[in-house]
N, C-alpha and C positions, 0 to 999 in steps of 0.2 A: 151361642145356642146351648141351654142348658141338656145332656147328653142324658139326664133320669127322664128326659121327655118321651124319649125314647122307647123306653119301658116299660110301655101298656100291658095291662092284665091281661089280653084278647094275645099279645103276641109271647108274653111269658108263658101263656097257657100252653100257646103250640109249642116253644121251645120244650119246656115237661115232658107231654107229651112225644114229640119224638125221640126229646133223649133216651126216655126211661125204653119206649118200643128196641132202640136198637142196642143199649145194654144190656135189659133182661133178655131181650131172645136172642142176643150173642152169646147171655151165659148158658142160658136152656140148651141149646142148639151144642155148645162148648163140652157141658155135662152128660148128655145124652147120649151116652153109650154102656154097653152092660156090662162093664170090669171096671173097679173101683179109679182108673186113670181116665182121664177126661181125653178130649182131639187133641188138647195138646201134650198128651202126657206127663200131666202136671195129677198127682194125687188129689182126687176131689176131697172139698174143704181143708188144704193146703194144710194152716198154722192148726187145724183144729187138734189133729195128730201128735201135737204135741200136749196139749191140755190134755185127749184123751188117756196118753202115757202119764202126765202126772196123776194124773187120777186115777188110773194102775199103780204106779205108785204109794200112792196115798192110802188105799184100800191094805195094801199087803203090809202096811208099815214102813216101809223099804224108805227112811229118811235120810240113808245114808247114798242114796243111789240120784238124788234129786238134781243133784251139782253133777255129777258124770254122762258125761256124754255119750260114753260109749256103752254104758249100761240101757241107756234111754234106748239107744241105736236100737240095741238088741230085744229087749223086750217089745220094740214097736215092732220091729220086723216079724216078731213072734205072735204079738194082735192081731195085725195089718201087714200079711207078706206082700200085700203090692207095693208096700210101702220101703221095699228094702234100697238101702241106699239110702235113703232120708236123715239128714242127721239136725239135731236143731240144737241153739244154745240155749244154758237155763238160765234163765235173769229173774225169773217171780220169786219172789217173796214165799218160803216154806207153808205160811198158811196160804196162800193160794192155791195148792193142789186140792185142799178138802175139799173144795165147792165143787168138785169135777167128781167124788166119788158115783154120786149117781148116777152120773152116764157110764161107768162102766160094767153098769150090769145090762147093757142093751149090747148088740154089735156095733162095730165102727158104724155102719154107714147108717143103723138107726139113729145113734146116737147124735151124728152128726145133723142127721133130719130133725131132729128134737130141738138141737140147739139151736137150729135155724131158726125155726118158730120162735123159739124163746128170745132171740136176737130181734128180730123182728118186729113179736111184738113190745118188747121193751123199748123201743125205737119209734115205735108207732106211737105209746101209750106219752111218752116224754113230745113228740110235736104237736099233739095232741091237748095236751095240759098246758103246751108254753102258747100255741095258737089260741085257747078259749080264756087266756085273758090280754090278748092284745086286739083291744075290739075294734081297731081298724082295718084290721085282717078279716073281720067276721063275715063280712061280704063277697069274698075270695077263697071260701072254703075249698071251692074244686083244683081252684089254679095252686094255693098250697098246698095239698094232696099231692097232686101231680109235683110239683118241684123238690119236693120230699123224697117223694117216691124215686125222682130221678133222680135224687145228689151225688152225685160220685163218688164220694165218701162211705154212702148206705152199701151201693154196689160193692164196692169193694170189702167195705164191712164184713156179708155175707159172702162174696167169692173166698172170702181167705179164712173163712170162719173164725176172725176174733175176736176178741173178747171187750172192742172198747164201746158198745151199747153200757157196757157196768157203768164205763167213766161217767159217758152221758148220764146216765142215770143218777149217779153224784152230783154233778154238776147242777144237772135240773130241780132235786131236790134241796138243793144248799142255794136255790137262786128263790126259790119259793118260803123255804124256811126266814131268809136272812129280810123277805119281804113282809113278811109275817114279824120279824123283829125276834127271832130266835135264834141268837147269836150262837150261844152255845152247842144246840141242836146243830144248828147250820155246820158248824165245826165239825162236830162227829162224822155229820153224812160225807161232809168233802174229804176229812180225812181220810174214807173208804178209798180212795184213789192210789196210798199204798201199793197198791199190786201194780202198778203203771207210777212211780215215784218221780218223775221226770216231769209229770205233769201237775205235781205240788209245788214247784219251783218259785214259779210267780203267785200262786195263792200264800205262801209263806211271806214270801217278801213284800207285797203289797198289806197283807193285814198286818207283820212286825211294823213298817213304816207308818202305816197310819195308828196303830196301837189299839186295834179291835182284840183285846187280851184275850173276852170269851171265846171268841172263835179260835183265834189261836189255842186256844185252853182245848177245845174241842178236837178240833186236828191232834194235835197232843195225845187225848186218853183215847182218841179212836185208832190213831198208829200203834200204841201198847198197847191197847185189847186185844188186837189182830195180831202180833207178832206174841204176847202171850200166849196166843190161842195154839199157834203153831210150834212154839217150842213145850207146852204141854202137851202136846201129842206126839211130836219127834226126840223133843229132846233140845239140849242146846247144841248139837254135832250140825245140824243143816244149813241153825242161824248165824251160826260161826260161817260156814260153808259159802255161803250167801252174801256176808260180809266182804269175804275174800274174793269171790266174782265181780261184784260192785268194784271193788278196788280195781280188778284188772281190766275192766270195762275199755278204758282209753285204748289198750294195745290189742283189745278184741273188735274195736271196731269195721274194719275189716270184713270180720265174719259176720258181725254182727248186720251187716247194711251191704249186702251183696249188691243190693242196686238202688243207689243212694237216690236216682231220679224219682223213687217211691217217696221218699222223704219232703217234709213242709216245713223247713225249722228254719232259724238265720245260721244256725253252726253249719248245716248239709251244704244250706245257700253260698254259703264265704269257702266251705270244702272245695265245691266242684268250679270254684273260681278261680282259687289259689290252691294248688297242688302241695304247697308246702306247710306243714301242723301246726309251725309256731305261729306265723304269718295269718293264716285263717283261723284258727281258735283267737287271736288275739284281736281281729275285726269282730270276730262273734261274740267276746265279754265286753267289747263296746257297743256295741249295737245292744246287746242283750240289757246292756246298764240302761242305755236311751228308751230302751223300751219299756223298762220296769218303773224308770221316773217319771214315762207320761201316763201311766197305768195307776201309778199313787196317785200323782195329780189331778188324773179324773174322776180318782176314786175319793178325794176329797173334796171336789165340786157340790156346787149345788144340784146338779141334771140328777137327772132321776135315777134310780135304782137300775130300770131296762137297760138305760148307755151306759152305765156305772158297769153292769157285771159285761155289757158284752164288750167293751171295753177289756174288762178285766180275761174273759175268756181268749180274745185276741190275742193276749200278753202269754199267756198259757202257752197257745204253741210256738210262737215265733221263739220264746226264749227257752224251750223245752231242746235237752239236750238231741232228743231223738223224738220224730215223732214221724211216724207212715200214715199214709193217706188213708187208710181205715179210721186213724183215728182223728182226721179232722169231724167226725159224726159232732163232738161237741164242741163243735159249733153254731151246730142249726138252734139253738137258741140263743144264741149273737145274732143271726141273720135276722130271724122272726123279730125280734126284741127292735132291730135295726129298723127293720122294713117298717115296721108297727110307727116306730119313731119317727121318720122321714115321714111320713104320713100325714102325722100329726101337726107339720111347721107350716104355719104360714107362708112363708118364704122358700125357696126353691133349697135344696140341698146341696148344690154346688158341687153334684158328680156322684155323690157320698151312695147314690141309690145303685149308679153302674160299678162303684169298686164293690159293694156287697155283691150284685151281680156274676163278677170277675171272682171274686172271693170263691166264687160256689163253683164256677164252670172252667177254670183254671187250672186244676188238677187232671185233667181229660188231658192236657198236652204235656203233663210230666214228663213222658216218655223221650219229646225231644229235648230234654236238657242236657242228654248225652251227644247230643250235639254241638245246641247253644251254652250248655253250660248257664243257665240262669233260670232258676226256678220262681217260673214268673208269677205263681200266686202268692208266694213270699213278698213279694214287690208289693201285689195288692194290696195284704195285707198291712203291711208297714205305711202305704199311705192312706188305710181306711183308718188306722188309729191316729196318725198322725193329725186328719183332720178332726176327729173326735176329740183331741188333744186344744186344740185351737180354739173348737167353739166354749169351750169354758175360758179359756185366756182370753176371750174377745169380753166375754162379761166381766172379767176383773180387771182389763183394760179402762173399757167405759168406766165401771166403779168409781175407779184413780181417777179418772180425767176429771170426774163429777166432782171429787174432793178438791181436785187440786184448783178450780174455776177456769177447767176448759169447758169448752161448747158443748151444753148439754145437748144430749138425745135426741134424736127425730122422735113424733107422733110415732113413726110405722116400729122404728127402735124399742118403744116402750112398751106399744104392741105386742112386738114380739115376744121380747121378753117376759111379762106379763103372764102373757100364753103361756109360755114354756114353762115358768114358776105354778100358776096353777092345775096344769098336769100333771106333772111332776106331784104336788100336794095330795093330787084325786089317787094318782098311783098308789103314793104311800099308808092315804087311808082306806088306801081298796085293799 
């Protein structure tokens, strides 16, 4: 029994639907009290507190205060006294405080209301753009809304007020440009990812291996724009500073990831298995290798651009050193792209529709990894690429067999394929 049979629009819809009902009005319900600490005594919009300090910050000049911790302390406490005790690490990139200067001419809790909108709608505007060209979705408008709206990723997005709606917003733009055949461009937009560097990992090494120079060219002059940007306004004291945190990264991890069950990566994955550093980092640059050679390899397939980047997105987190469940958000254009795809085949997808499924609703049970110990959309993950990996090795299988005079193709075989070649074609001239 194929398991994406499963999966009807009528029962995805109700799934939406109730997720989104009992997370948003958990968070409403969560927030709703009139001193800036929510029921649980958690600071409303948590990580926001810290952007809003670099952006303090960045207004006063203060370049030399960006890397200290204990300067940050203080001056939030001095913003936001509810906020005392709050301490955060700094890991952005010197020009990432400028974009926060605007919000600190509002107070915290406007500011933070602002950014929410602006999260939001940026969030909105990207499923939005990736849904209205996958037009086997077109008929499904409301049930994507709602599963959107419900992703856990979004939720948490906006619970923690971060900042990775930007990624998305890279991401999506550099998947429409690179559609468009705007290599170069494409490069610039991605390279915006800079302020989150962990998540360039595999976009570097997927375009080096297959040798898309433009784009690499573009990642390139758009990581020096940005980083000129920032030591012409500070100076080179921060990016030296910066440099130096980066380095000591490994032995802050620790503080960095107080509760690593937030975490979606294969390094967190093989951490919270194996307790010991050499041991799990050493399972993680092999898995991270295996995943980066089936990420080329799709990425040199004939399949279309849609399985090509979300493909290539999938490879983003898993082999990203760090990545918190806020920022699986850029993914919802791997799923769309996915869904749209599965759609389209003739033939049954052989599961591929319920690990996308699993992919999105997954992170809802992060929390008992502190139990089990195995973060299980990690797992999904790994085997939605893995079959994404397979169905272009079934086509250069056949290929060979045809050359070598084994038994040519079924009718339904050439069908298929067929099929899939002239999508594929319609895509790219779309």
């Amino acid at each position: 029994m194929n398991p994406d049979r499963w999966l009807t629009s009528r029962r995805l819809c109700a799934h939406g639907l109730l997720l989104a009902l009992a997370l948003w009005g958990l968070y409403i319900w969560t927030i709703a009290t009139p001193s800036l600490r929510d029921r649980n005594g958690n600071l409303k919009g948590t990580d926001f507190l810290h952007f809003y300090t670099l952006g303090s910050l960045a207004r006063e000049h203060r370049g030399e205060d960006l890397y200290d911790t204990d300067a940050q302390a203080s001056l939030a406490s001095r913003l936001v006294p509810e906020s005392e005790g709050i301490r955060y690490l700094p890991l952005y990139p010197p020009q990432f405080s400028l974009a926060f200067i605007p919000l600190t001419h509002l107070s915290y809790i406007w500011a933070f209301a602002v950014w929410g909108i602006f999260t939001t709608s940026v969030y909105g505007v990207c499923c939005y753009a990736v849904w209205r060209m996958c037009p086997r979705l077109r008929n499904f408008a409301v049930t994507t809304a709602l599963l959107c709206f419900a992703y856990p990723a979004f939720f948490h997005l906006i619970a923690w007020g971060q900042t990775s709606a930007l990624a998305l917003a890279c991401f999506t733009g550099g998947f429409f440009l690179l559609r468009s055949q705007q290599e170069l461009a494409a490069g610039l937009v991605l390279g915006c990812v800079l302020f989150k560097p962990q998540l360039g990992m595999a976009l570097v090494a997927v375009f080096l291996a297959t040798k898309s120079w433009k784009t690499i060219a573009g990642i390139a002059i758009s990581a020096a724009a940005q980083l000129a940007a920032g030591m012409a306004y500070y100076g080179w004291g921060p990016f030296r500073a910066w440099l130096r945190i980066l380095a000591n990264v490994p032995t802050l991890m620790p503080a960095f990831e107080p509760r690593p069950y937030h975490t979606h990566c294969l390094r967190t994955f093989w951490a919270m298995l194996f307790p010991w550093n050499e041991v799990s980092f050493a399972l993680y640059a092999i898995s991270a290798g295996v995943i980066l050679v089936w990420a080329v390899l799709i990425w040199k397939s004939r399949e279309s651009l849609s399985l090509r980047y979300a493909a290539l997105l999938l490879a983003t987190v898993l082999v990203s050193l760090h990545l918190t469940v806020y920022d699986l958000v850029i993914l919802v254009p791997a799923m769309l792209l996915l869904v749209d795809w599965i759609l389209s085949q003739a033939s049954p997808s052989n599961g591929m529709g319920m690990l996308v499924y699993l992919v999105c609703v997954l992170p809802l049970v992060g929390p008992f990894t502190r139990w089990i110990h195995v973060q299980l959309s990690v797992v999904a993950m790994v085997a939605l690429l893995y079959l994404m990996w397979r169905m272009p090795m079934k086509f250069r299988l056949s290929a060979k067999a045809a050359r070598s005079g084994a038994p040519a193709l079924t009718a339904e075989d050439k069908k298929s394929i067929t099929l899939k070649r002239t999508l594929a074609l319609t895509e790219q001239e779309g």
